[in-house]
C-alpha positions in Angstrom: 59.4 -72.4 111.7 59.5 -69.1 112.7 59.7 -66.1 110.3 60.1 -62.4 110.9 59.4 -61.5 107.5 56.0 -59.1 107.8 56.3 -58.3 111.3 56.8 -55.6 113.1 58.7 -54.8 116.2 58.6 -51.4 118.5 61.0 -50.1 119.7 62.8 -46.3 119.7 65.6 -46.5 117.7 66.4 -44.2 115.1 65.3 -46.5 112.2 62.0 -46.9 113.8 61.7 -42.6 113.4 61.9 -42.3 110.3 59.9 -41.6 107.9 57.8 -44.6 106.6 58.1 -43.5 102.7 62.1 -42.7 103.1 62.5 -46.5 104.1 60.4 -48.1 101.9 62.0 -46.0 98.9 65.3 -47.0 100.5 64.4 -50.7 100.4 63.9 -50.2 96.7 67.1 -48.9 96.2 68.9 -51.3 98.0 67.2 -54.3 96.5 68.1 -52.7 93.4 71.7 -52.0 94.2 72.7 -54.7 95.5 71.7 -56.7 92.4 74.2 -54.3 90.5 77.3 -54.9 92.7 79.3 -57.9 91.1 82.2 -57.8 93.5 83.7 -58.9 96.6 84.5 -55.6 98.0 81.4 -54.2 97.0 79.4 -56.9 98.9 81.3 -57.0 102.0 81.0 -53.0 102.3 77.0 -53.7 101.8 76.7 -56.2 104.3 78.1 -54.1 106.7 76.2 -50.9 105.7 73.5 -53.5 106.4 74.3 -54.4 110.2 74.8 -51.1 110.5 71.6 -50.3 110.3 69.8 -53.0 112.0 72.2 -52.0 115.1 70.6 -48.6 114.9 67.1 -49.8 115.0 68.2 -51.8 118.2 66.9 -55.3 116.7 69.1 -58.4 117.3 70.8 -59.7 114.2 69.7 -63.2 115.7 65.6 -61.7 114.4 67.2 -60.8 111.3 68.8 -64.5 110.8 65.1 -65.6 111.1 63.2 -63.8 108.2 66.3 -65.0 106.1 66.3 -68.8 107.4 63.3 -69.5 105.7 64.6 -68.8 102.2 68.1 -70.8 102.5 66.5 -73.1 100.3 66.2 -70.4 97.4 69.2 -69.0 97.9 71.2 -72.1 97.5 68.7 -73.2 94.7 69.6 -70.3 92.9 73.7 -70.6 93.5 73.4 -74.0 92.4 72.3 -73.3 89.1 74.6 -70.9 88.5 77.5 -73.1 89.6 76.4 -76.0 87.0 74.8 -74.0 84.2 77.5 -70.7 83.7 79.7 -71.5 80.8 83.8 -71.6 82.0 86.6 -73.4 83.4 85.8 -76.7 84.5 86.0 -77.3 88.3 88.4 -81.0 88.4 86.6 -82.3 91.5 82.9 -81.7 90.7 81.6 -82.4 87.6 79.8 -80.2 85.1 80.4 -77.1 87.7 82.9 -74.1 86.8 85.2 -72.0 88.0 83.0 -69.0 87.1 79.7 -70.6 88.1 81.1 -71.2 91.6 81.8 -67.6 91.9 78.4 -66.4 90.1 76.5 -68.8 92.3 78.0 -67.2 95.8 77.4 -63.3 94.3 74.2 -64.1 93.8 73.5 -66.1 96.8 74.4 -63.1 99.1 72.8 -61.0 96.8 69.5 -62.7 97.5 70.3 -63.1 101.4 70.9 -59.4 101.0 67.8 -58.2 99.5 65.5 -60.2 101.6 67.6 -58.9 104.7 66.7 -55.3 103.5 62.8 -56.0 103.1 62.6 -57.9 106.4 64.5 -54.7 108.1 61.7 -52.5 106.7 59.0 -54.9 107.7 60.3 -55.0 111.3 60.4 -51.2 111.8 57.7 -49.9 110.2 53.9 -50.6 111.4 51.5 -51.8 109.2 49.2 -48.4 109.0 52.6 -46.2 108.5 53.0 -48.5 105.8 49.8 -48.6 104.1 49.9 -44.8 104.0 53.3 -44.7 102.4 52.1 -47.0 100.0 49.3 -45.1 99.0 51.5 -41.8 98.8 54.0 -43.4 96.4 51.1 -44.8 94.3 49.0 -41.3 94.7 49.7 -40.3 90.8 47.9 -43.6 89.3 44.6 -41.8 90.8 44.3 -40.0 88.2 43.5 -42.8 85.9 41.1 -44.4 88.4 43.0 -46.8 89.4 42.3 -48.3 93.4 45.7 -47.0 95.1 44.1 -47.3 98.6 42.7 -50.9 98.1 45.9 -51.9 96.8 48.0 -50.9 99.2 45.9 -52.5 101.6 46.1 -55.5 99.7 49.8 -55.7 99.7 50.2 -55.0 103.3 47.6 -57.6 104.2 49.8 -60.2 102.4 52.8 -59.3 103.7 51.4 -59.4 106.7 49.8 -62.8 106.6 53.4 -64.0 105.9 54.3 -64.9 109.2 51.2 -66.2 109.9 51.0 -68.9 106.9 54.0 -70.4 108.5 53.2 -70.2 111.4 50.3 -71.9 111.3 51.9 -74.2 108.9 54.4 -75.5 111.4 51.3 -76.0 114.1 49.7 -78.2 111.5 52.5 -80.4 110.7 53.4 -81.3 114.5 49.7 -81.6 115.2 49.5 -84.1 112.4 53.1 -86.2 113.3 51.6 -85.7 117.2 48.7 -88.3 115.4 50.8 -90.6 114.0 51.2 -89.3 110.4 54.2 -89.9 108.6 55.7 -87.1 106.3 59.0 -87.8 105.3 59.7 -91.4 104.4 58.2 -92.9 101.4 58.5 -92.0 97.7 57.4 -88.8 96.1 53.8 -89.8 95.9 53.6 -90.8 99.5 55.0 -87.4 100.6 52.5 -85.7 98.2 50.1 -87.3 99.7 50.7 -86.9 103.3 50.4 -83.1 102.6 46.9 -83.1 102.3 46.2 -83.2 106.1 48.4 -80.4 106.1 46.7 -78.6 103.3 43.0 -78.9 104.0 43.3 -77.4 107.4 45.7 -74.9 106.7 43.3 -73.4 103.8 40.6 -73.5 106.1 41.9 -71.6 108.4 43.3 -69.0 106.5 39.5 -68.8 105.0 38.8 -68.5 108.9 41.6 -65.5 109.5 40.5 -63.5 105.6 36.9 -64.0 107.3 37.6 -62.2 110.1 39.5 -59.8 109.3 36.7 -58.4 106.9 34.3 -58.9 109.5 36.6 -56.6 111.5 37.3 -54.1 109.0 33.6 -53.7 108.5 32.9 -53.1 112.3 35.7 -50.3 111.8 33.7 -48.6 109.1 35.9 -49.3 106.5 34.3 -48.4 102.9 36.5 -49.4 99.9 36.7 -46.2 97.6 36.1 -44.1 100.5 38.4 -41.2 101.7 39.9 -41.8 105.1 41.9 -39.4 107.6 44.7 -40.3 109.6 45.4 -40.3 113.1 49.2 -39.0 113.2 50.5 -36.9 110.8 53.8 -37.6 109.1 56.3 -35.5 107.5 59.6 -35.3 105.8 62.0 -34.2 109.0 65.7 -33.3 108.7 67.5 -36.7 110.0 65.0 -38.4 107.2 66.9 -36.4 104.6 69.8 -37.0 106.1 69.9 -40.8 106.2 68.0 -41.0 102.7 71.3 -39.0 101.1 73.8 -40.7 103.2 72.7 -44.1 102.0 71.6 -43.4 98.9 75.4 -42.1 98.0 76.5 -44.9 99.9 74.8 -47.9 97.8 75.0 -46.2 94.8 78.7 -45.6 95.0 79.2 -49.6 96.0 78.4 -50.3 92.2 81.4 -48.6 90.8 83.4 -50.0 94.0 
């Protein structure tokens, strides 16, 4: 199973440019947004505010359909239990479902295919260290009452970038294991449950392996928790940043009203 989610692509597109707080403050807003619009119209216009801007950071939609792939399963969790638990009319050909949960289930569906599309666009154009240091910029004011902001955002970068990895090595597990003969999907529940544990064991150790060396690697890179660091390239707030940060942001926030 491949996922995109957590990794990052290079290229020199104009997404790529920009400044790494202006798109992660961006992907807070339109998580945020989008979980306001509750129409049609309002959707559609987002989705395509969407494509428009993974065509400008010159990444295929096909990379895109990857980091959402993974998550189907939540999405159409989540639009089924809107369809049979929201209170309404009664839907003839499918028991306990409603007119009204039919339609809550597929808002919120593509709301959730949405917001994961936004956070795996950020992911993909921003590298890890640009996004570490906006990370530690947004959370600069909670220094003051001592709390970690530069472990913490290295924390949350690591996990999202061991993302990708967990399922990657995930999927190398399983056809290892069905390469030996084991059998995963017939049986009853406790046969499947089971048959995870060859999966399990050696999946844990190796991400012991990977946390292992990435500290050993950190430590040979004199990295010092509580200690200031400098940065190679210095960023800064550029015209085209502002630009795109108002455009959108009057955009999305006028799609709620839409």
């Amino acid at each position: 199973m491949k996922i995109t989610l957590g990794q990052y692509i290079p290229r020199a597109s104009f997404v790529h440019k920009l400044d790494p707080r202006v798109k992660i403050f961006l992907m807070g807003l339109g998580i945020g947004v989008v979980f306001q619009i509750q129409t049609w119209r309002g959707l559609c216009l987002f989705i395509l505010s969407c494509c428009i801007a993974t065509l400008a950071s010159s990444i295929a939609l096909r990379r895109l359909g990857q980091g959402i792939r993974p998550f189907l399963w939540l999405v159409v969790f989540t639009a089924l239990l809107h369809l049979f638990m929201t209170p309404g009319e009664p839907l003839t050909y499918l028991p306990y479902a409603t007119r009204q949960g039919l339609q809550h289930g597929l808002i919120v569906g593509l709301q959730l295919a949405c917001a994961i599309w936004v956070s795996t666009l950020m992911t993909l154009t921003t590298s890890p260290l640009d996004m570490v240091w906006a990370l530690e910029w947004f959370m600069r004011p909670l220094k003051y009452i001592k709390i970690p902001v530069e472990e913490i955002a290295l924390l949350v970068m690591l996990a999202i970038r061991f993302i990708p990895l967990l399922f990657e090595e995930t999927d190398r597990i399983v056809k290892a294991q069905k390469a030996r003969g084991i059998d995963m999907e017939s049986g009853g529940l406790i046969h499947r449950v089971k048959a995870l544990l060859p999966v399990l064991i050696p999946l844990l150790q190796g991400m012991l392996r990977r946390a292992d060396d990435l500290a050993v690697a950190l430590t040979l890179r004199g990295y010092t928790p509580g200690k200031p660091r400098t940065t190679y390239k210095s960023v800064s707030i550029r015209a085209h940043d502002l630009i795109a940060l108002l455009i959108c942001a009057i955009v999305w926030v006028s799609l709620i009203k839409v």
